[in-house]
C-alpha positions in Angstrom: 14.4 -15.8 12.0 11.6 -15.3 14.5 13.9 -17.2 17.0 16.6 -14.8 16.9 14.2 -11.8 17.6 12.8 -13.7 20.9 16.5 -14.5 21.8 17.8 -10.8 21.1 15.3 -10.0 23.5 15.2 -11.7 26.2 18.1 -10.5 28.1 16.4 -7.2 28.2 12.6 -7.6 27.1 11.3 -5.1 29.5 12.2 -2.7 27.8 11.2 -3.0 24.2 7.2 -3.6 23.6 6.1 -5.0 20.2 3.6 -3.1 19.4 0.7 -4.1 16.4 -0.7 -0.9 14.4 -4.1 -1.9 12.1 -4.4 0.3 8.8 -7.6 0.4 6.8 -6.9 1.0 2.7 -8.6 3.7 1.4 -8.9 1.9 -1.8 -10.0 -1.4 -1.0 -11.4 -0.7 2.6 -8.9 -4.0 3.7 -7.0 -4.1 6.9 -3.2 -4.1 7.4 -1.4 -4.9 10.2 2.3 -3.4 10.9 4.4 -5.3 13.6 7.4 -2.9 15.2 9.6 -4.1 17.8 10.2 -0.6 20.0 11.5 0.9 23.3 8.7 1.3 25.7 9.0 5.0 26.1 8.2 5.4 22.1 4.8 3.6 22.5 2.8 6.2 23.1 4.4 8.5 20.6 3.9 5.4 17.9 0.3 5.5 18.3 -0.4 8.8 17.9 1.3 9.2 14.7 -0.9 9.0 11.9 
């Protein structure tokens, strides 16, 4: 599956950015990680979400 993501984007990979967003639980103090594939004009605007 990973293969058809790269391929998808590499006729056009400057403009999406994959972008890695760390989350701490508040219950078991544990880090996730979220991985998003997204246009690079949203980056800024996905990081300062909360």
């Amino acid at each position: 599956m990973a293969k058809k993501v790269v391929a998808s984007l590499q006729s056009s990979g400057k403009d999406f950015a994959k972008v890695i967003k760390m989350n701490r639980s508040d219950k078991t103090g544990a880090y996730t990680f979220k991985e998003e594939i997204i246009p690079t004009d949203k980056v800024k605007e996905y990081f300062a979400k909360k």
